[in-house]
C-alpha positions in Angstrom: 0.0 0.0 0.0 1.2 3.7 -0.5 2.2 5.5 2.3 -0.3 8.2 1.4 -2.5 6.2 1.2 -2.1 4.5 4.8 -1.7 8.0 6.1 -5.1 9.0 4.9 -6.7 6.1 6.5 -4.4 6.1 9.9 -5.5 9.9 10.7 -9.0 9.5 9.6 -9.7 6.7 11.8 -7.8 8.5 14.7 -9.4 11.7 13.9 -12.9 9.9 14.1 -11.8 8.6 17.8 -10.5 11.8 18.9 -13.8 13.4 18.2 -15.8 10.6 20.4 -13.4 11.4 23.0 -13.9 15.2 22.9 -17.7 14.7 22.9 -17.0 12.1 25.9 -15.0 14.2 27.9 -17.5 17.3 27.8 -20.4 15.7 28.3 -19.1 14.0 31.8 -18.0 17.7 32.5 -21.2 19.2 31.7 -22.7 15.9 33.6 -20.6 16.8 36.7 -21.5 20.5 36.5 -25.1 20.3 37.1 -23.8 18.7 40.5 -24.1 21.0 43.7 -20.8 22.3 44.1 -18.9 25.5 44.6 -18.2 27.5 41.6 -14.4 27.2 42.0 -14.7 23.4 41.9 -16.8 23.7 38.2 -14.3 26.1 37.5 -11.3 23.7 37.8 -13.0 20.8 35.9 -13.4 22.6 32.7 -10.0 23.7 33.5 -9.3 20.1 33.8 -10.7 19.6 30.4 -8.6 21.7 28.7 -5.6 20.4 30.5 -5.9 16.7 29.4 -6.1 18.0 25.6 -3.1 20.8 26.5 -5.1 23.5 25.2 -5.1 26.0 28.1 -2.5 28.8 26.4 -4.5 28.9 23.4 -8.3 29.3 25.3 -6.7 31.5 27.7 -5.0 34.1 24.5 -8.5 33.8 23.0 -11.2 33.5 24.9 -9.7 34.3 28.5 -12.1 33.7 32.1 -13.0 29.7 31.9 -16.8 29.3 32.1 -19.0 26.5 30.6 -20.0 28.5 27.4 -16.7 29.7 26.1 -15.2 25.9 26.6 -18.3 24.9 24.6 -18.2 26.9 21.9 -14.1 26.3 21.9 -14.1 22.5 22.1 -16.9 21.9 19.8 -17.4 24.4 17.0 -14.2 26.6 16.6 -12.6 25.6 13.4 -9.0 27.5 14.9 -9.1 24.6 17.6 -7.2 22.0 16.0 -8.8 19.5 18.8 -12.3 20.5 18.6 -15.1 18.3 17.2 -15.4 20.4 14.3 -11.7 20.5 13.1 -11.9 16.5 14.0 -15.3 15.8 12.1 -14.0 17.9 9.1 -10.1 16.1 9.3 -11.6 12.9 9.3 -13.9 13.7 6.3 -11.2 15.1 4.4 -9.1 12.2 4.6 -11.7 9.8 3.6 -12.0 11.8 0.3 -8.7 11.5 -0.8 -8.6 8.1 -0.3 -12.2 7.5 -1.5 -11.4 4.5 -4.1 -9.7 2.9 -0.9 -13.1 2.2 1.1 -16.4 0.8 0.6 -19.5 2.7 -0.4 -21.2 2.6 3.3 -17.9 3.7 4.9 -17.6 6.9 2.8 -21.4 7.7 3.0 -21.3 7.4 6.6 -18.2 9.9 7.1 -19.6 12.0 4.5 -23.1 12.2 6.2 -21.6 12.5 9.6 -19.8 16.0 8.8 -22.9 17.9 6.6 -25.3 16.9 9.7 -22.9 18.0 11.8 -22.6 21.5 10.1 -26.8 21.3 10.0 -26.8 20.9 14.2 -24.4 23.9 14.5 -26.7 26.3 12.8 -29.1 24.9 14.7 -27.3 25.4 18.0 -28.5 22.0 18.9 -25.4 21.7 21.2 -26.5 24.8 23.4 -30.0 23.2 23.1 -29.4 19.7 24.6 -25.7 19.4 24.9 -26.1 15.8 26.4 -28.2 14.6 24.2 -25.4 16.2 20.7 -22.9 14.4 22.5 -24.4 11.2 22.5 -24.8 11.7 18.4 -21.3 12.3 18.3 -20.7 9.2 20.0 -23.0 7.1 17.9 -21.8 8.5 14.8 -18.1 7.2 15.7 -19.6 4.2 17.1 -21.7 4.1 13.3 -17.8 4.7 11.9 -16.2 1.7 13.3 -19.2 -0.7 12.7 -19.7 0.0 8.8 -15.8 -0.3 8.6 -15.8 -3.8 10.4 -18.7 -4.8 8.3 -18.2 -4.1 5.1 -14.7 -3.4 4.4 -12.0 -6.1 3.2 -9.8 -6.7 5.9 -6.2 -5.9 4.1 -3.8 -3.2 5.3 -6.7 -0.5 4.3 -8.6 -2.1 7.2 -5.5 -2.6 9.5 -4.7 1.1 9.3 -7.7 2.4 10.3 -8.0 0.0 13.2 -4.5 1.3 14.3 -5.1 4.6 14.3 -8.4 3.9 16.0 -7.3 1.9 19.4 -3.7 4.3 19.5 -5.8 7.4 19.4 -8.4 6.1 22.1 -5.2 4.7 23.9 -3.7 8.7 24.4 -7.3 9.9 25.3 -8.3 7.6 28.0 -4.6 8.0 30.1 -5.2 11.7 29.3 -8.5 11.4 31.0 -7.6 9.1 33.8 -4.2 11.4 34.4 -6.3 14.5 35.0 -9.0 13.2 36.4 -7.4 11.4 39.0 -4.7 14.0 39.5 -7.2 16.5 40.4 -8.3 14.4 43.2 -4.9 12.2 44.3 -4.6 13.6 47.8 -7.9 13.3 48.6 -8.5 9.4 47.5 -4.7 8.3 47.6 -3.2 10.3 50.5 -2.7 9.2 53.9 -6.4 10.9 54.7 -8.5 8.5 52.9 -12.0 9.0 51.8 -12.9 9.8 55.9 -15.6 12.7 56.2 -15.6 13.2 52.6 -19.2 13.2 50.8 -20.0 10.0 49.7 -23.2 10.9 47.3 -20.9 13.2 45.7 -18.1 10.7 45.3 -20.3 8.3 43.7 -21.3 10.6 41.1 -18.3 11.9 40.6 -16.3 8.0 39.7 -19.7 7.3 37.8 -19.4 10.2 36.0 -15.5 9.3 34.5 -16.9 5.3 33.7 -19.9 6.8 31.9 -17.4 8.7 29.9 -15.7 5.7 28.9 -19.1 4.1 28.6 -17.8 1.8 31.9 -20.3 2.4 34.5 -22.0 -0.9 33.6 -19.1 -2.8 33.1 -18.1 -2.1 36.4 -20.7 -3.1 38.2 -20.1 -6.4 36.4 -16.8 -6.9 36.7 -16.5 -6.0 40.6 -20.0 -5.9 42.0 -19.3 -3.2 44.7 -19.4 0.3 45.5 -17.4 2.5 43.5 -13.8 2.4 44.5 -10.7 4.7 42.9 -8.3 1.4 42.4 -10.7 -0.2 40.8 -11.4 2.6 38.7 -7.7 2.5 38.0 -7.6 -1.1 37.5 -11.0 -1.1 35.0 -9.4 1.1 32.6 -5.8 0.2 33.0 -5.3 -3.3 33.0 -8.4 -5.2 32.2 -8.0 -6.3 28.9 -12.1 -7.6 28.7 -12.5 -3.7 28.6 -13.0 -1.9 25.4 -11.4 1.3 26.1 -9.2 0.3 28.4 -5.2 1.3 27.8 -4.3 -3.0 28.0 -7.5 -3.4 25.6 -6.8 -0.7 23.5 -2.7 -2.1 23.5 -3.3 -5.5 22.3 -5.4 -4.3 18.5 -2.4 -2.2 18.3 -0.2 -4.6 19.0 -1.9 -7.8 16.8 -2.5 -5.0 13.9 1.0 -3.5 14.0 1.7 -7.2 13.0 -0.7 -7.6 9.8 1.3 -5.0 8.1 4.5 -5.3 9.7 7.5 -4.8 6.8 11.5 -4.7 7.0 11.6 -1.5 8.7 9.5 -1.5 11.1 11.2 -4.5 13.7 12.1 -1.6 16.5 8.7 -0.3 16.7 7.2 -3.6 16.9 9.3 -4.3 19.9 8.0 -0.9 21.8 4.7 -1.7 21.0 5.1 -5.1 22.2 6.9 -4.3 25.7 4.3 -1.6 26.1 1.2 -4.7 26.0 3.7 -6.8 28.0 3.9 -4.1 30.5 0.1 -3.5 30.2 -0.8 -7.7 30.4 1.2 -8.3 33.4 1.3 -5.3 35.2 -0.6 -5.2 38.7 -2.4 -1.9 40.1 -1.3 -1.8 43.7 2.7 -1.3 41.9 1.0 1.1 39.7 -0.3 3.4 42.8 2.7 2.9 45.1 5.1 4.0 42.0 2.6 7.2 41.6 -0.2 7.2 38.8 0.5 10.1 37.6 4.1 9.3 36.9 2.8 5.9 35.2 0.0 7.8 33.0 2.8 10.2 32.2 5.3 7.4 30.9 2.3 6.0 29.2 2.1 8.6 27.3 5.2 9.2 26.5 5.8 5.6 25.0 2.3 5.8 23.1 3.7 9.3 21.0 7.0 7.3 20.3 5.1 4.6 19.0 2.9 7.0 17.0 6.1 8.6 15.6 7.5 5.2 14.5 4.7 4.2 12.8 4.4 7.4 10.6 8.5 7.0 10.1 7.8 3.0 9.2 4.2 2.9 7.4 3.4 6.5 6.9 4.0 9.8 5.1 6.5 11.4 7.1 6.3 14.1 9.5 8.4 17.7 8.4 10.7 18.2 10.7 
């Protein structure tokens, strides 16, 4: 396959993702906001929000005091905000077109559709309207994305490309979530203070909040059948490979893609990727948390954009320096 080509179909799948996870991570802020709380606390999670995507210098030049309508109108319609769900929507549109010939009929149709009903909900203002509600199209449209790909295209490198830049993108996004989200509240729930006289009803809705963002909530309740506990937070979407958006789960269709269209160049990256599922499959979360999870997220994500720069230097166009 040309490296054009692959590039097209690596950044529109990743583009795609990064969309979902913008529209995840606002709407479990704007789900948190209508909480009772002081305004400095809904004040430092939209902060929070623009920390995990490391936009804060260019909200702050442009659209200066955080409140809940400016980070809105920033994160999903400004088309200056390389991260918002505009500039994602129309990225990932653009590179399906120029690789049109590559995929099916439905898959084209379906990113196509996606961006003009998108533009039609803006001039609506359907996101000021019911923001909960446009987030949840976002979400189905990606989810829309991936299912007409898995169903209908053949699965060659085209298909292996996509599904890369899929899981790697959704990789970076949940550690980003989990490093901020966690990091905002590490003394409180991994000091030596504990949880004592903090308030419970809020806790709950605040953990329930971040699994609904990674559509875990359920899962959870599954998986450990008890009350709603920080490690296992940690653990849920860290090391359980059983789920979906989950850095292990996300690791291993990196890793078992990477090897569909593995070529002569492309040995060292293979290894990184390989030590990072390794690290990932055997790793236990009590080391995690007595090492620091910040410090862990942090190397996480480290090691994920070194992988993402081998793979463009291996498979893809490269990068200008």
């Amino acid at each position: 396959m040309l490296s054009r080509t692959a590039d097209h179909l690596y950044w529109m799948a990743r583009y795609m993702e990064r969309a979902e996870n913008t529209a995840r991570m606002l709407d479990v802020n704007y789900q948190t906001s209508l909480l009772p709380q002081s305004a400095d606390t809904a004040e430092n999670g939209w902060k929070g929000l623009l920390s995990i995507s490391e936009l804060t210098e260019d909200y702050t030049s442009r659209y200066g005091a955080v409140t809940d309508r400016k980070i809105m109108d920033y994160m999903v319609g400004d088309e200056r905000n390389p991260s918002s769900i505009y500039s994602c929507l129309m990225a990932a549109r653009e590179n399906a077109r120029a690789v049109r010939g590559t995929l099916t009929t439905e898959v084209w149709e379906t990113q196509n559709q996606t961006w003009l009903e998108f533009q039609r909900m803006l001039r609506n203002k359907s996101f000021q309207k019911d923001p909960g509600e446009s987030f949840e199209w976002v979400k189905f449209r990606s989810h829309l994305s991936r299912g007409v790909t898995v169903g209908t295209m053949l699965q060659d490198e085209a298909f292996h490309f996509l599904r890369i830049g899929s899981f790697l993108e959704r990789a970076d996004n949940t550690a980003r979530m989990l490093d901020v989200k966690f990091h905002a509240v590490e003394s409180e729930f991994f000091g030596t203070a504990g949880p004592n006289g903090k308030d419970q009803e809020y806790d709950f809705y605040h953990w329930s909040a971040i699994l609904r963002s990674v559509s875990g909530f359920e899962v959870y309740r599954k998986a450990y059948r008890n009350v709603i506990r920080p490690e296992k937070v940690a653990e849920l979407l860290i090391l359980r490979s059983d789920m979906p958006r989950s850095l292990a789960a996300c690791m291993d269709e990196v890793v078992s893609n990477l090897h569909h269209v593995a070529n002569e160049q492309s040995g060292d990256t293979l290894r990184r990727a390989g030590r990072l599922q390794a690290d990932l499959k055997f790793g236990r979360i009590d080391e995690i948390l007595a090492t620091g999870l910040h410090a862990f997220l942090t190397q996480f994500l480290d090691r994920v954009g070194t992988l993402g720069v081998g793979i463009s230097r291996d498979f893809l166009v490269p990068v200008a320096a």
